[in-house]
N, C-alpha and C positions, 0 to 999 in steps of 0.2 A: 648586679650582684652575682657572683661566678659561684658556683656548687662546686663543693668536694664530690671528688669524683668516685664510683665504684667500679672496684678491679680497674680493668683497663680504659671503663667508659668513661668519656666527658658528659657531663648532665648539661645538658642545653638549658633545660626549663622543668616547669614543674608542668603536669596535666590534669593531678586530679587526687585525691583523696579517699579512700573507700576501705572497707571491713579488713582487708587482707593489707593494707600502709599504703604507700606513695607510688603514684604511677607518676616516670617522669619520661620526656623527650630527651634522647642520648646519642652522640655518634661514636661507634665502634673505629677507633683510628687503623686500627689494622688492615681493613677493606675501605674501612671508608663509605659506612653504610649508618643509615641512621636507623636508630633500634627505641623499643617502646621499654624500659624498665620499671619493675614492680619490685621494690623494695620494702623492708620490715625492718623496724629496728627493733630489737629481739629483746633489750633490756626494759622492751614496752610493757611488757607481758609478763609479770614476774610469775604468778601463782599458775598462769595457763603459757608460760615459755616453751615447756619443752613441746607441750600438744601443737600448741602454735606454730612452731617451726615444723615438726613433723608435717603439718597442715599446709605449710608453706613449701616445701618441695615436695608433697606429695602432686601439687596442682603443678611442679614441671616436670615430674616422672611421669602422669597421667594424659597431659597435652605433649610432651616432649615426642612420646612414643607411636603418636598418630600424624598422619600427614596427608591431609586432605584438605582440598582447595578452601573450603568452608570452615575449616578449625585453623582458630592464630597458631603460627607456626613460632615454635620456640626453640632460638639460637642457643642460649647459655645459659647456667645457674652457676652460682657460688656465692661467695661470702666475703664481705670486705669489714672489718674489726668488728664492730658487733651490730653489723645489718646486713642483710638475706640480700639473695638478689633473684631476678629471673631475667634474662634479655631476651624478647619477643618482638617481631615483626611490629615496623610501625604500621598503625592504621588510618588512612585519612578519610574519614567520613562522620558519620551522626550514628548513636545507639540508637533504638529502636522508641526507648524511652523519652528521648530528648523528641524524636517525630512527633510521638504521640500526644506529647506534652505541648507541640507548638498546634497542634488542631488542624495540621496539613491530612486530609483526606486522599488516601492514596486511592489509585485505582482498583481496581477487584482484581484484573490480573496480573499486577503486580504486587499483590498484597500473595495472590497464589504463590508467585514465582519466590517469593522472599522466605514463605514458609514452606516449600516446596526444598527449595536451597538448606534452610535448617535440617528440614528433614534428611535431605543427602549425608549432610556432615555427623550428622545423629547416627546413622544406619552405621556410617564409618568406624565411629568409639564402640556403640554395640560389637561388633563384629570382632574388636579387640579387648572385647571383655572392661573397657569404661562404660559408666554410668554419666552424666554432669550433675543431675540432682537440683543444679539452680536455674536450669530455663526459665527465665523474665526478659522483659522491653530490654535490660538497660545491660542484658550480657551477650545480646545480639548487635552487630553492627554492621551499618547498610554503607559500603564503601562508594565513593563518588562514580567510580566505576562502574556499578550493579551487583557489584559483589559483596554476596554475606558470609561473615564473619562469625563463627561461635567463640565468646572469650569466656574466661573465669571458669577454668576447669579446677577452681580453689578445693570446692568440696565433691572430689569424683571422688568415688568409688570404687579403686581397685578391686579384682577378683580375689585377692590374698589379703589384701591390707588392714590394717586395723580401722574402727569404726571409728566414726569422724566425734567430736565433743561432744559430751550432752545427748549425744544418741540420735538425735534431730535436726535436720538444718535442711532450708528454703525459705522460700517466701512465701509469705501467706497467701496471697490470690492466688498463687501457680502452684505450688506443691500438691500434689496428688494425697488420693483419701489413705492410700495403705503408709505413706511417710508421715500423716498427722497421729496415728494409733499405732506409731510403731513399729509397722512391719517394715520387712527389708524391700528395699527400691531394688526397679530394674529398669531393663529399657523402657519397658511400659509407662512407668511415672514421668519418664521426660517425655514421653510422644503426650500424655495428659496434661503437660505444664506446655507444651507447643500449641494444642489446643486450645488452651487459656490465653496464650499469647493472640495465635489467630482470631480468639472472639475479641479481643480488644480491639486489633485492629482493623474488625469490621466494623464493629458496633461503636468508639470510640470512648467506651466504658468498661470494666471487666468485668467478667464473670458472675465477681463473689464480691458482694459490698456490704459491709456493716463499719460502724463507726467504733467497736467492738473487736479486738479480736478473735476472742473466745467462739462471739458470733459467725466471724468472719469462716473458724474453723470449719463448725458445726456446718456453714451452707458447704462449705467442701467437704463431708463426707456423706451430707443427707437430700443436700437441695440438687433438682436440676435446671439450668440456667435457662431461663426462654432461648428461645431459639433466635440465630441472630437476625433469618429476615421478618420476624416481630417488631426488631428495631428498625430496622429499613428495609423497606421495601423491595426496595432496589437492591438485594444481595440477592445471588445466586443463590435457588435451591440446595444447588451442590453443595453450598459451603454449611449448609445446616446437616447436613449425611456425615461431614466429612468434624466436624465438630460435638456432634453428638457419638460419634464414635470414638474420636480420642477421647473424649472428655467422660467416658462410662466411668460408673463410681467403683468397679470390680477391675482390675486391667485384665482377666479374660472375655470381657465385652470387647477391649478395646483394637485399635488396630495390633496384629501380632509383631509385627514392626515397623521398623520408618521408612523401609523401603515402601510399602504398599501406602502408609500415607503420602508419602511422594508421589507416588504416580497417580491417586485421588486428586492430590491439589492442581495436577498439570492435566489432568481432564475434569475442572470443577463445572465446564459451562457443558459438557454431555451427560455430568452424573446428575441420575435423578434419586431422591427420594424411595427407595425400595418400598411397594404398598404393605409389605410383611415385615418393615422394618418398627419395630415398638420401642418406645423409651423403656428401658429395663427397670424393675420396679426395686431391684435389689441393689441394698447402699451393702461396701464393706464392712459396716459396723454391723449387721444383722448377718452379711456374711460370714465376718469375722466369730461368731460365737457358735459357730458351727464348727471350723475349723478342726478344734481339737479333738472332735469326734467323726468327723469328714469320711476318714481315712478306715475306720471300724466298719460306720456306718453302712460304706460303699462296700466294704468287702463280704459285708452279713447278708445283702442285699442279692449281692451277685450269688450266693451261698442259697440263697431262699428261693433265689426266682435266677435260675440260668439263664442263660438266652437256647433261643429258640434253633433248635438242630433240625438239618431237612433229612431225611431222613428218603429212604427210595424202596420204598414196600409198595406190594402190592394193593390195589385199588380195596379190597374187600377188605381188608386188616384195616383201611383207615375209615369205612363206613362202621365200623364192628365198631372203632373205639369212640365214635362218634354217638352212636346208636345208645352205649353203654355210659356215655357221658351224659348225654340228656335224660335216662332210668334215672340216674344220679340226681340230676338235678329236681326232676319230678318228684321225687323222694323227699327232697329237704324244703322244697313249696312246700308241700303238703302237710311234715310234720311241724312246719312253721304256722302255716296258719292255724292249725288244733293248739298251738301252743297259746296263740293270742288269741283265740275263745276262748281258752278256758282263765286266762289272764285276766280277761276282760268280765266272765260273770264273778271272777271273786271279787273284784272291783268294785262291781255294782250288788253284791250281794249285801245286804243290812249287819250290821255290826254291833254287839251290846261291850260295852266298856264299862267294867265297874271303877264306882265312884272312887274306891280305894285304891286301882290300878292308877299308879304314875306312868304317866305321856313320856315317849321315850326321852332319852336329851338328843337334841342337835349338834352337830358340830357347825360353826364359823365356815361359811363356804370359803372355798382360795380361789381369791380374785385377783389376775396380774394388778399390778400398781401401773396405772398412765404415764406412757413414757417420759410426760411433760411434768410430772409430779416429782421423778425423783429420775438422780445418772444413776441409782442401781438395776443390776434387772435381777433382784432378787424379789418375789414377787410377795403380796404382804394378805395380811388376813383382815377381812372386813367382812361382817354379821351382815345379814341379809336385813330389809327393813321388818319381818314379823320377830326374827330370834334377839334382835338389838335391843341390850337390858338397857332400862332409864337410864339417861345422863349420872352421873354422881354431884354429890351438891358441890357447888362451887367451894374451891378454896381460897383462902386469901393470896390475894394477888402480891408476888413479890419483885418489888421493880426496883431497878438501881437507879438511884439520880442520876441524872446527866448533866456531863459539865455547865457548870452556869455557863450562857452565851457570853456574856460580858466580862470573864476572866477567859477563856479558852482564844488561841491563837490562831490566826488563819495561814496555810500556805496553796501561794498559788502557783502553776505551773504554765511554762513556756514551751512545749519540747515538738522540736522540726525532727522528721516528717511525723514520727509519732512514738510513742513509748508506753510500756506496762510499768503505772507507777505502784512500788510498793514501800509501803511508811513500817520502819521497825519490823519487817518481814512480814504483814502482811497487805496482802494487794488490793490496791484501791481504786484502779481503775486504767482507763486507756485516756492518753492524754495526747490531742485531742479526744475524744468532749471534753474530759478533764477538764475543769477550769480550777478549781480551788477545793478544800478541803480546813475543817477546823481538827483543830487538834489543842491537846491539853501544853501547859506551858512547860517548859523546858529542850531539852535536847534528843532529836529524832534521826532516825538513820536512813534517809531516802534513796532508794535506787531505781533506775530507770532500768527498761531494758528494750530490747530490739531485738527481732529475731537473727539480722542482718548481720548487726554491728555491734562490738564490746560493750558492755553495759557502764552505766554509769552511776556511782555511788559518791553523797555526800554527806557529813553532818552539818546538822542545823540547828542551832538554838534558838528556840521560839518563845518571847515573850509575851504573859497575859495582853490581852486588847491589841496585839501588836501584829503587822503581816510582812511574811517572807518571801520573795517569788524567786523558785530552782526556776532557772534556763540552759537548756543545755540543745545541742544539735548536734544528731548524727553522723558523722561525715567519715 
C-alpha cells in the first residue's frame, strides 16, 4: 500500500508512532537520499492546534540550529495541506529504551562511552542556549556504528521563546526536582535526567519507582536513590561519584555542565569517591521556600557581618584591640553569671499564692504540623498535654449512605503503558494498579491522561449491577 506523499518526499513506510504524530521512512528524490520524517496532522488537535503546531516547529527551529555529531541532524520543515513536517537524518540502530527493555547488559565502558557521547551533544545545545527537557532511554539512540544520537528536541527550550503547554513537560523517572515544582529548567535538569538515564543503565532498574505517580514525583524531589554499586557490585566506584552528582536534588550541587560530566565518565575507572564528598541533605522543595527571601536575607547578612579586611598596622595596635576585646568579654561572663544567681534564688525562693489569685492563662504552644500530616507548611496549633481542655461530648455522627453495592456499577480499566484516571473530573487513581472502580448508575466522563502523550477522554453510560471496561493505549 503506497503513502501519499509530503512535499517533495516519497513515504517508504511507516516507523513508528509517538506524542509529537507519525515518524515515517522517506527518500528525498532530489539527492536521492533517504530521510526520517516526523509528521503532525494539525486537524488532530482542535482545542490545543495552534500550541501544538507552535510545539511542532519549535523542535526544528531548536534542533535545526545545532550541528553536532550526537544531535539528529535536520534537513527540512514545512507543510503539505494540513500536516506539519520535519525531514531528519535517517537513523539505523536501537533507542536506548528498546536495549533496556531486551535485558542485554552492556558493558561499564561502554555504558560510560554512551553517556559520555550524550554528554558531548548536551554541552553543544547548552552552549547555544537550547535546553531538551526530555532526556529518557527512548530519545537516545545507539547507531549500529557506536554512535549516539540525541532525538526529540519536541519540547526545548528556547532562550526567547514562549513556554511550552501546561507549564510542565517530561517524564516522570528523569525529569529533575526544579521542573516537577515549577521552576524554570536549565542545562542542569538535563545533566539530572542523564543521570537518571546512566543509573538505569547500570542498575537495570530506574532511579524512582512507585506504582503511583504522585509517589513516583515526591521520590524525585525528596528521596535519594541507593547508590548504583548497592546494586551490583561489580560497578565501578566512579560511576556512584559521577551519579550522585548529576542526580543532586539542588542543580547547584550538581555538575556545572556537561562538559565536566563528560570527562568524569571517560575517566570513570581512576575516579574515586571523594572522602569529603557527603550526600547533600538539601531537597529543592526546602530549598525552594527559602528562595523568596534568599536574596534579602544574603544582602542583610553581608550588611551585619562584612568579611574580614587585612588590614597592615602595627603589631602593638593589634595586641591593644585584642587586649580590649577579652576586658569585653570578661565583662559579659561576669555579669552573666550574677544574673543567673540571682535568677536562680528567685526560683527557688518560697511563694504564697492567694486562693483568690487566678493562675495566669496559657497560651496553646505553636508546634510545626509533621510534614507527613499535611502538603501545607503553614504550621498549626496544638495544647500541650497539661493546658489540653476535656474532649467535648461527642456529637451525633452524621454519615451519608453509600450507594447500595448491588445497584452501583463497576468500571474497569485497561491502559498501556499507564495513565492518571479521572471520573467526572475527579482523580481516581494510576492505572496500572488501577484495576476497577464502582460508580453510581448513569453516564460518567473519563479521562486518561499521560504525561507524554494527549490525553484521552470518554463518555460512558453505566448501568446499575452492570460493568464497563475503558481501554485505551498510548502510542
Amino acid at each position: 500500500m503506497s503513502l501519499d506523499p509530503l512535499g517533495r518526499y516519497e513515504i517508504l513506510q511507516e516507523l513508528g508512532r509517538g506524542a509529537m504524530g507519525v515518524v515515517y521512512k522517506a527518500r528525498d528524490p532530489l539527492i536521492d537520499r533517504t530521510v526520517a520524517i516526523k509528521s503532525v496532522d494539525l486537524d488532530t488537535s482542535l482545542e490545543e492546534g495552534e500550541a501544538f503546531e507552535r510545539r511542532f516547529y519549535r523542535e526544528a527551529k531548536s534542533a535545526g540550529r545545532l550541528n553536532h555529531l550526537n544531535i539528529v541532524t535536520i534537513h527540512d520543515v514545512g507543510r503539505s495541506g494540513d500536516s506539519a513536517y520535519i525531514a531528519m537524518e535517517f537513523l539505523e540502530g536501537r533507542s536506548l529504551r528498546e536495549i533496556i527493555e531486551s535485558g542485554v547488559v552492556l558493558p561499564q565502558e561502554q555504558i560510560a562511552d554512551i553517556a559520555a557521547q550524550v554528554a558531548d551533544g548536551l554541552a553543544c545545545a547548552h552552549q547555544n542556549g537550547v535546553v531538551h527537557r526530555d532526556i529518557k532511554p527512548a530519545n537516545i539512540m545507539l547507531l549500529d556504528s557506536g554512535t549516539v544520537k540525541i532525538t526529540d528536541f519536541g519540547i526545548a527550550l528556547l532562550p526567547k521563546g514562549s513556554r511550552t503547554i501546561a507549564g510542565v513537560f517530561g517524564s516522570p523517572k528523569y525529569i529533575s526536582p526544579e521542573q516537577v515544582v515549577g521552576k524554570e529548567a536549565d542545562g542542569r535538569s538535563d545533566i539530572f535526567a542523564l543521570g537518571a538515564v546512566l543509573y538505569e543503565l547500570l542498575t537495570g532498574s530506574p532511579a524512582f519507582t512507585a506504582s503511583d505517580l504522585d509517589a513516583v514525583l515526591c521520590q524525585v524531589i525528596n528521596e535519594v536513590p541507593a547508590a548504583p554499586s548497592t546494586r551490583n557490585r561489580n560497578i565501578a566506584p566512579g560511576f556512584d561519584h559521577i551519579v550522585t552528582k548529576a542526580m543532586a536534588k539542588h542543580p547547584d550541587d550538581r555538575y556545572p555542565n556537561a562538559q565536566e560530566m563528560a570527562h568524569d565518565l571517560r575517566n570513570f575507572r581512576i575516579l574515586e569517591q571523594p572522602a569529603e564528598m557527603q550526600e547533600s541533605n538539601r531537597t529543592l522543595e526546602r530549598r525552594s521556600r527559602r528562595w523568596a527571601s534568599g536574596a534579602t536575607a544574603r544582602l542583610s547578612a553581608e550588611a551585619a557581618d562584612p568579611p574580614a579586611v587585612s588590614v597592615s598596622s602595627s603589631a602593638p595596635n593589634v595586641v591593644a584591640h585584642g587586649a580590649r576585646s577579652r576586658n569585653r568579654d570578661m565583662i559579659f561572663i561576669v555579669a552573666s553569671v550574677a544574673l543567673l544567681a540571682v535568677a536562680a534564688a528567685w526560683a527557688l525562693a518560697p511563694k504564697r499564692i492567694s486562693k483568690h489569685e487566678q493562675a495566669p492563662v496559657q497560651v496553646a504552644a505553636l508546634v510545626p504540623a509533621p510534614a507527613t500530616a499535611t502538603k501545607s507548611d503553614a504550621p498549626s496549633l496544638l495544647a500541650t498535654p497539661s493546658e489540653a481542655s476535656p474532649p467535648p461530648a461527642p456529637a451525633a455522627a452524621v454519615t451519608k449512605a453509600p450507594l447500595a453495592p448491588s445497584r452501583a456499577g463497576r468500571l474497569a480499566f485497561a491502559v498501556t503503558p499507564w495513565g492518571e484516571v479521572y471520573v467526572d473530573g475527579r482523580r481516581r487513581g494510576i492505572s496500572p494498579p488501577l484495576k476497577e472502580i464502582r460508580l453510581s448508575p448513569g453516564k460518567h466522563v473519563v479521562e486518561i491522561r499521560n504525561t507524554t502523550f494527549k490525553r484521552h477522554s470518554q463518555t460512558v453510560d453505566l448501568d446499575a449491577d452492570a460493568s464497563v471496561r475503558v481501554k485505551h493505549k498510548f502510542q
